[in-house]
VEXMI-352118 format. One line per 10 residues: number of its first residue (from 1); their letters; for each residue x, y, z of C-alpha. Coordinates in nm, 3 decimals, padded with zeros to 5 digits. Each point is the difference from the previous one (the first is absolute). Example, Ala and Ser with C-alpha at 12.3 -4.5 7.8 and 13.67 -1.06 7.14 Angstrom:
1) as) 01.230/-00.450/00.780; 00.137/00.344/-00.066
END
This chain:
1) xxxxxxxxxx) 00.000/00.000/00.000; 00.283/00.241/00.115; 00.198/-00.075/-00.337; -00.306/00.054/-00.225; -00.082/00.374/00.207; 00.352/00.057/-00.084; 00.029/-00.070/-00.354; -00.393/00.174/00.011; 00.158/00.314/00.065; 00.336/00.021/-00.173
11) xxxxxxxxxx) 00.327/-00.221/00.033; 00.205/00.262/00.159; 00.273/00.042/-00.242; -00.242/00.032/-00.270; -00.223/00.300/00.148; 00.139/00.156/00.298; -00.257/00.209/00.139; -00.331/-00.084/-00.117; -00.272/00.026/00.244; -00.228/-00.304/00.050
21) xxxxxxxxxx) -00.386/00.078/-00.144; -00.290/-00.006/00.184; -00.201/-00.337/00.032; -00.194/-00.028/-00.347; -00.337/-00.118/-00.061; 00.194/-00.318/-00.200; 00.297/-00.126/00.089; 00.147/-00.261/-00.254; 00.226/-00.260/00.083; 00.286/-00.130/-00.251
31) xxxxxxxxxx) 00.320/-00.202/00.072; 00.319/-00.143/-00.183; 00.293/00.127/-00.181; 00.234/00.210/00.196; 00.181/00.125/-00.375; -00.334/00.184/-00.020; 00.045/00.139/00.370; 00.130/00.342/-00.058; -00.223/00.062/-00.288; -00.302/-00.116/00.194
41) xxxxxxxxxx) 00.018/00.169/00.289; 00.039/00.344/-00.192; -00.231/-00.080/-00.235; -00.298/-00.116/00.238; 00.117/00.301/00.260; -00.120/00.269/-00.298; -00.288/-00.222/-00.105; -00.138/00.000/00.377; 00.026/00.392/-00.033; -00.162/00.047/-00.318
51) xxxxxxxxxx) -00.292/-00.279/00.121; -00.047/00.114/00.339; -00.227/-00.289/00.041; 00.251/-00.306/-00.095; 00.321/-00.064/00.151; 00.211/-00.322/-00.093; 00.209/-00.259/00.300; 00.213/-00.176/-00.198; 00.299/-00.241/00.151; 00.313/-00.029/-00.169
61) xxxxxxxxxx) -00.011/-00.367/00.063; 00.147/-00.106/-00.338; -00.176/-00.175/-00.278; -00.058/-00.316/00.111; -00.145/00.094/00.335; -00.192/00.264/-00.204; -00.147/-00.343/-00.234; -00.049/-00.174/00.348; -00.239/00.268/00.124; -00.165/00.070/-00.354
71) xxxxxxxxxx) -00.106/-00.353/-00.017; -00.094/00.002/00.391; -00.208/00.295/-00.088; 00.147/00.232/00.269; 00.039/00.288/-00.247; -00.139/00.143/-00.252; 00.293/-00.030/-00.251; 00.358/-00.126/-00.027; 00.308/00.137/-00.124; 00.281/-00.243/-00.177
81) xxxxxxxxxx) 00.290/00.031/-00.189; -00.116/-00.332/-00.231; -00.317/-00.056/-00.093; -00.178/-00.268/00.175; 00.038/-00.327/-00.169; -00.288/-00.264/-00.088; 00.019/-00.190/00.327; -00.012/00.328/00.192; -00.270/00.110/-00.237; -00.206/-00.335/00.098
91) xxxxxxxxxx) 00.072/00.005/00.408; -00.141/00.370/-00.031; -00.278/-00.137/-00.097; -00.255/00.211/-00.282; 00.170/00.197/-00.254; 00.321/00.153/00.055; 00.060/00.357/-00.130; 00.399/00.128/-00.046; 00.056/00.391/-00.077; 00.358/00.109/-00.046
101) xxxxxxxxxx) 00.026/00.308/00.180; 00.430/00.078/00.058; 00.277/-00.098/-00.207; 00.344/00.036/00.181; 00.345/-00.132/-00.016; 00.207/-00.188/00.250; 00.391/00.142/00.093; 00.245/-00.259/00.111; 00.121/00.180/00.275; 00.309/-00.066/00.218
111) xxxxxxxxxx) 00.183/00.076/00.303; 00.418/00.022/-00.028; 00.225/00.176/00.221; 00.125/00.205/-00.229; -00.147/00.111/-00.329; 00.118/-00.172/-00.313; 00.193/00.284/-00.240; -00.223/00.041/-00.312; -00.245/-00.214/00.149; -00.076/-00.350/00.039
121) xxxxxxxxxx) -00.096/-00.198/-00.282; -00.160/-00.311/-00.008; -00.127/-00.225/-00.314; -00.307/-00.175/00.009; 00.166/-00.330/00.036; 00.197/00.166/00.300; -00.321/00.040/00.180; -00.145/-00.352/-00.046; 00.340/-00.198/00.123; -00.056/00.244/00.297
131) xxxxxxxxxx) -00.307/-00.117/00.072; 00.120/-00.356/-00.077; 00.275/00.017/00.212; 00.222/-00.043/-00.248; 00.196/00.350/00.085; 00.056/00.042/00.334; 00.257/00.278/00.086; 00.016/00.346/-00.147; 00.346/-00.048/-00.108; -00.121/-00.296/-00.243
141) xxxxxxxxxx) 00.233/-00.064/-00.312; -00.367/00.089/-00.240; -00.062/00.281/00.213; 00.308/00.122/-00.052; 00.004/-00.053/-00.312; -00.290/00.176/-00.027; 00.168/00.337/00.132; 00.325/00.054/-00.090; 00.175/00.227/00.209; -00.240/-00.026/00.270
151) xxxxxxxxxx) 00.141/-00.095/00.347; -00.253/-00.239/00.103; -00.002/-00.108/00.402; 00.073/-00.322/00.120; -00.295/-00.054/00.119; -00.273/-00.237/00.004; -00.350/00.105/-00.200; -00.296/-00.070/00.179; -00.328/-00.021/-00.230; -00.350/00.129/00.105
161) xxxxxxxxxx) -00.283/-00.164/-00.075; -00.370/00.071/00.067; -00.112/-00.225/00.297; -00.331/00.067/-00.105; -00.231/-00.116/-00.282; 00.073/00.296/-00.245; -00.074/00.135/-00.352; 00.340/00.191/00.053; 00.204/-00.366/-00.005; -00.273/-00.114/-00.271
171) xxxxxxxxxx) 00.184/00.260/-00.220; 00.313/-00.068/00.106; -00.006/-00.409/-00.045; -00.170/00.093/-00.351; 00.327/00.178/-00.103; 00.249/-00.214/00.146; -00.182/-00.294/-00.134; -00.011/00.194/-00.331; 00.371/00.002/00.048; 00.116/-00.301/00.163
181) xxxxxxxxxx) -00.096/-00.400/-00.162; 00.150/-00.075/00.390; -00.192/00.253/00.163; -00.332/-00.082/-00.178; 00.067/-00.399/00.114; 00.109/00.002/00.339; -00.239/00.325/00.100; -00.240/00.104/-00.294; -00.237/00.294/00.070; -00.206/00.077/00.295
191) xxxxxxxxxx) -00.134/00.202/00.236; 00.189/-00.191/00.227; 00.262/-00.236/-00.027; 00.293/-00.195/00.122; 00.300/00.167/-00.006; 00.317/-00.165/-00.085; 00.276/00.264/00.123; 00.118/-00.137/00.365; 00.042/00.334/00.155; -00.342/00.104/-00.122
201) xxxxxxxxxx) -00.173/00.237/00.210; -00.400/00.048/00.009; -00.130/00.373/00.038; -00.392/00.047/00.014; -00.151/00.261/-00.271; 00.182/00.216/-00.193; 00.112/00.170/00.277; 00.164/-00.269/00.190; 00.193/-00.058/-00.279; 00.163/00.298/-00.026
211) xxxxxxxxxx) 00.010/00.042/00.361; 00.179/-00.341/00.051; 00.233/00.137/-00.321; 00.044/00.318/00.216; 00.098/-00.151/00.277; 00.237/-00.246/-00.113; 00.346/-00.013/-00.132; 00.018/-00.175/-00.307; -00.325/-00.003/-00.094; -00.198/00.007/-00.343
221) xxxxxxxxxx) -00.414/-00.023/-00.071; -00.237/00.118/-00.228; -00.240/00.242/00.132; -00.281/00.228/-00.204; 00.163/00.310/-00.149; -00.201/00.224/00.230; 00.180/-00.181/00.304; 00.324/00.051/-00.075; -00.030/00.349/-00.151; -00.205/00.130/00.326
231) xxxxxxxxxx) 00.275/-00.189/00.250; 00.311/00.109/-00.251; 00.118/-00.310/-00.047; 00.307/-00.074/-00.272; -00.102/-00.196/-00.294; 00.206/-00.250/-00.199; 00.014/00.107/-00.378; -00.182/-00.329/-00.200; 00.065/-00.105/-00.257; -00.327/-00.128/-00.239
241) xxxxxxxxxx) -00.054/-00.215/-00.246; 00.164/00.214/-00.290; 00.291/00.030/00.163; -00.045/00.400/00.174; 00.092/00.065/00.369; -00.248/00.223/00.191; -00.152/00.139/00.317; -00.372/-00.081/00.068; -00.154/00.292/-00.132; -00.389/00.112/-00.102
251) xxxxxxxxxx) 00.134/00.046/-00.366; 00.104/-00.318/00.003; -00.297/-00.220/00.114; -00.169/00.234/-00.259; 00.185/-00.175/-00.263; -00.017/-00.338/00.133; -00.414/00.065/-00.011; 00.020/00.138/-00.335; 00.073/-00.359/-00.110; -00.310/-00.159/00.086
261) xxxxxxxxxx) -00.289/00.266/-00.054; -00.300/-00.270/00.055; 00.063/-00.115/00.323; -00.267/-00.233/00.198; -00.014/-00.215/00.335; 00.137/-00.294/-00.240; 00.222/00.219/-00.205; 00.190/00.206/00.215; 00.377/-00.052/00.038; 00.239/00.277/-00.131
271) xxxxxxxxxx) 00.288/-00.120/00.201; 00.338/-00.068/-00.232; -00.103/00.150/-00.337; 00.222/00.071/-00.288; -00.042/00.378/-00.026; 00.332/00.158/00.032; -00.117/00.280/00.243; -00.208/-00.279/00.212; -00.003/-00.002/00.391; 00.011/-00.449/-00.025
281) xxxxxxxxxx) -00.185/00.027/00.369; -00.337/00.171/-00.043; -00.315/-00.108/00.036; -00.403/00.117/00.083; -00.187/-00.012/00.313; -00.367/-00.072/00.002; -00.306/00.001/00.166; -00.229/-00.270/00.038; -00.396/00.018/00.074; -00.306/-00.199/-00.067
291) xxxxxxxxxx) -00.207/00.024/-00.321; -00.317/-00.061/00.216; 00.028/00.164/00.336; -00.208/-00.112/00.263; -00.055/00.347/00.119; -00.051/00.223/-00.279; -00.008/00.317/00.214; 00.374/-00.051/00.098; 00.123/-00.094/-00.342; -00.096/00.305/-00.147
301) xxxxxxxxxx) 00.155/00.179/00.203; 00.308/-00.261/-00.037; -00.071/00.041/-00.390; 00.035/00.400/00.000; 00.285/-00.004/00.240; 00.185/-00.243/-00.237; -00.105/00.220/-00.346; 00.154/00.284/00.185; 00.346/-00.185/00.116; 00.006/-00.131/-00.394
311) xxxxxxxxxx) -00.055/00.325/-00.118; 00.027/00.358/00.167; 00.205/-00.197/00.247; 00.298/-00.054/-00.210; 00.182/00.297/00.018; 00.037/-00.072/00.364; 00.166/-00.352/-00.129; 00.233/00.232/-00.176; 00.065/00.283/00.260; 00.143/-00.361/00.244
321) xxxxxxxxxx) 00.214/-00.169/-00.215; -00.214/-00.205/-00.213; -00.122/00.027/-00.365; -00.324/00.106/-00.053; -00.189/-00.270/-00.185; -00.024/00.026/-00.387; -00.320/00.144/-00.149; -00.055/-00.324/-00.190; 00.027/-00.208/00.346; -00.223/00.242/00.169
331) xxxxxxxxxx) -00.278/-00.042/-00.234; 00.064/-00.385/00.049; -00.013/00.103/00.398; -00.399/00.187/-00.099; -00.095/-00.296/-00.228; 00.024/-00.228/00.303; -00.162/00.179/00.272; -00.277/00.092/-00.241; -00.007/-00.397/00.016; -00.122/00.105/00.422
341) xx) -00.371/-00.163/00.010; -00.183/00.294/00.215
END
């Protein structure tokens, strides 16, 4: 309850000084992804005050708890970073719809004791035999390979994972998968998985992760852009699948979504494309109601709060480190609410 007030009101290093509105004649409930925390709890903040008579609770609980309580039917939507798939769809129960509503990137973000002259580079393979295991000390022969010049610690590197079932490590198994035969064989993609890497260390939400990367020596994780922006966090430069090194950046993801311009709840990925310009670890967030609400008071209120946040909503997306959704995929966001049995 505390943690859902919380992220009601504003994560506090997203919007410092808001003051909480007055109770409302509705108050929605949502739950789920915490990569759509800082954007929801702006976003719903200057809903509440334009609609003086809804205000939203929603927990940053990440997507799978945000599923768990959809198909409970706790809330009155979920929020997750990959689409529910047909067995969630049939546990729901009735039919199941998906809205994308953010579109973000994901930073691999790490913690040395000294910062790496010109900064540090990784390639895409780099990452994966991280997270396999396979590369366990910053001063690794690939690594430094990798950076020439670069006076890279002795020191061993201690991977973050999600301990949580999240749409952030969906996206991130989806690239290294997309990357790695091994990866894709001995892990595959998931919200959540087992992971290989001995010294693997579990951090829940985004924000554990990059609190646990923070906080420890060696460290390296993958946290929403937004996160390690808003905490200043140093990125590794990427390099994607044509062969360009990179931060995380909105420009970027914009690219990587310019590759797939139909995207659906069975059609989604944009992880890992060939563009040259390409952020390889982007990916949508979405939304997930019923088609035929029991109560159809509450999902039309549910229904104009989401046409809003799809909408007129997404230049707050864009003012907190996200991209604002395309204009084709927010007319695919309209066509399925209008799908909203009232």
């Amino acid at each position: 309850m505390l943690k859902s007030f919380v992220c009601r009101l504003a994560i506090a290093t997203f919007a410092v000084g808001l003051a909480a509105p007055a109770l409302a004649a509705t108050q929605l409930t949502g739950a789920g992804s915490t990569f759509d925390t800082p954007f929801f709890s702006k976003a719903f903040y200057d809903y509440s005050q334009a609609q003086k008579d809804v205000t939203v609770n929603y927990g940053s609980i990440g997507s799978g708890g945000g599923i768990e309580q959809f198909t409970a039917k706790t809330v009155d939507f979920g929020a997750t970073d990959v689409p529910m798939n047909g067995d969630e769809v049939k546990r729901a129960g009735g039919v199941v719809l998906q809205v994308p509503v953010a579109l973000g990137g994901e930073a691999i973000t790490y913690n040395l004791p000294s910062l790496v002259k010109g900064g540090l580079h990784l390639t895409r393979e780099d990452i994966a035999n991280i997270y396999l295991g396979k590369i366990t000390n910053w001063n690794d022969a690939q690594l430094k390979k990798d950076n020439p010049g670069a006076d890279l610690p002795n020191l061993a590197i201690v991977p973050v994972n999600r301990s949580d079932g999240s749409g952030t490590t969906y996206i991130f198994t989806d690239f290294l998968s997309n990357v790695s035969a091994e990866f894709k064989s001995k892990v595959g993609t998931g919200k959540s998985v087992q992971w290989p890497a001995a010294a693997s260390v579990g951090g829940k939400g985004n924000e554990g992760v990059a609190g646990a990367v923070k906080q420890t020596p060696g460290a390296i994780g993958y946290v929403e852009l937004a996160y390690a922006l808003e905490n200043k966090m140093t990125q590794a430069m990427v390099q994607n699948k044509a062969g360009k090194y990179s931060l995380c950046t909105l420009e970027h993801v914009k690219v990587a979504a310019a590759t797939k311009p139909e995207v659906s709840s069975t059609n989604f990925s944009i992880v890992d494309t060939a563009a040259a310009d390409a952020w390889p670890i982007s990916g949508y967030s979405w939304v997930v109601v019923y088609q035929n609400p029991t109560d159809k008071a509450r999902a039309k209120v549910t229904k104009d709060l989401l046409t809003w946040l799809v909408t007129k909503g997404q230049p707050i997306a864009g003012s907190l480190n996200y991209v604002p959704l395309p204009e084709n995929v927010q007319q695919a966001a309209l066509a399925t609410l209008a799908k909203i049995s009232l």
